[in-house]
C-alpha positions, 0 to 999 in steps of 0.5 A: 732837405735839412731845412725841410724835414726838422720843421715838416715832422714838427708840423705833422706831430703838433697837438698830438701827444701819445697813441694820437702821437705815435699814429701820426708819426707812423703814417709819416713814416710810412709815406717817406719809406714807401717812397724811398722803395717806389722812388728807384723802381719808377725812376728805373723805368722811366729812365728807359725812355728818356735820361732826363725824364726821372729828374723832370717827374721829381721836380713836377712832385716837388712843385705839386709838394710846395702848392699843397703846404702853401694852401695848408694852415695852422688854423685849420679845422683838423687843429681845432678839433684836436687842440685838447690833446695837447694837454693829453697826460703821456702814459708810459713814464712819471717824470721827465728825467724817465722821458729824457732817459728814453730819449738818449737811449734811442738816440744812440740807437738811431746814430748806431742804426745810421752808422751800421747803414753807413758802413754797408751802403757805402763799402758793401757794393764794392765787396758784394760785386768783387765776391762774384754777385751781380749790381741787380742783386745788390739793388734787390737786398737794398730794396729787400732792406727798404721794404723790411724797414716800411713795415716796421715803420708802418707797424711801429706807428699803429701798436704802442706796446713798445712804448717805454720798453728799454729792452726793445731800445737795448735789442738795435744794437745787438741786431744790427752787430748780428747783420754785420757779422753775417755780412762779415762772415757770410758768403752766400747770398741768402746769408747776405738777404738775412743780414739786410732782412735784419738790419732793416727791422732794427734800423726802422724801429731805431728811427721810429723809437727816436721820433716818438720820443724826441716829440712826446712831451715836447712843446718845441718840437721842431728842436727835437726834430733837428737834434733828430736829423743831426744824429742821423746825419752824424752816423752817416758822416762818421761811417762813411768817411771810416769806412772809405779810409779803412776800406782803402788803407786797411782792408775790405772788411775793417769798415764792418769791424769798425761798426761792430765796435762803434755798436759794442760802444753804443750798447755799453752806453745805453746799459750805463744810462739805464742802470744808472737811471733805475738806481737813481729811481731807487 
């Protein structure tokens, strides 16, 4: 799969540059959150009537995926009739050290996003079920996370007013610590709904600011696509493998501790890169 999405986003995002851009990437959004909420739910049904059938009906997907970006070319007409938008002038910054600031600050805001995920994907169903709740309801606020995180996408991908808004950027941290102390500190299971309502938004816009900014301006932007995914994949990596040591060595509740610091750290960083961006302006 790593060899497969870095250059995929590339080739949906080329000769597109800002609200062309943005819709574009939104629409892939769109597409791959969606599928991440069917997926599970027809993999579930069609598991009832045979074990294997689930993983056949994925293979025949992906060989049906092959045939179709094997009959797709560069030189097709949708390129030829957006080929001038390439040299679109970007509204939103005036020079590329604005562009690049924006681009850490949501950087670390997608590793924040992927490392609070981390941390209640793989601990909070331990947690959740020795609390009392059912394995059903966890698959329910997963999916409830999923779809809150398909709207923002979609959303994200049809409106630009948050383009180059550093506050909105500042917010995902600061939510996604709010969501790990409801988990924290919540016992009920409304509580835990709200927690995975808000991490969802915060984690769909993290990854949606990310992708805009990583191609906006960028002509090689299968790079910033792979910087894109190693980020992503850097989050899960640390906060899963934190939070199985902690969970086990430690206590139940330290791998979300350990989040909220790592997201502590992460907003005091984007502050620094902001301020000292604005004074450098000056």
């Amino acid at each position: 799969m790593s060899l497969f999405w870095p250059f995929l986003m590339s080739w949906v995002s080329a000769d597109f540059e800002g609200p062309a851009l943005n819709r574009r990437l939104g629409t892939y959004n769109g597409a791959w959150s969606g599928a991440a909420i069917i997926g599970p739910l027809l993999g579930c049904l069609l598991v009832d009537s045979n074990t294997l059938l689930p993983i056949v009906t994925a293979a025949v997907c992906l060989v049906i995926c092959f045939v179709f970006l094997t009959i797709a070319r560069d030189g097709s007409l949708h390129t030829s009739l957006f080929e001038k938008t390439s040299q679109a002038t970007v509204a939103g910054y005036e020079n590329f050290s604005s562009l690049l600031r924006f681009r850490w600050l949501a950087r670390i805001a997608l590793f924040c996003s992927w490392a609070c995920l981390g941390v209640s994907r793989s601990q909070f169903a331990l947690l959740f079920t020795e609390m009392g709740f059912s394995e059903t309801w966890f698959g329910i606020i997963i999916t409830i996370f999923g779809i809150c995180n398909f709207s923002v996408m979609t959303a994200a991908g049809r409106f630009a007013f948050w383009h180059f808004k550093s506050v909105l950027l500042l917010t995902v941290p600061v939510l996604l610590s709010m969501s790990l102390l409801l988990i924290i500190f919540g016992h009920s299971l409304a509580v835990f709904i709200l927690a995975f309502v808000i991490m969802g938004c915060a984690f769909g816009f993290a990854y949606s600011s990310h992708l805009y900014y990583g191609a906006c301006g960028s002509r090689r932007r299968s790079k910033q696509m792979v910087i894109h995914e190693a980020t992503l994949s850097l989050g899960v990596i640390i906060s899963s493998g934190a939070g199985g040591y902690l969970a086990k060595n430690v206590s139940l509740y330290s791998p979300y501790w350990f989040a909220v610091v790592a997201l502590c750290v992460g907003f005091i960083t984007q502050a620094v890169i902001l301020l000292s961006g604005l004074s450098a302006e000056k």
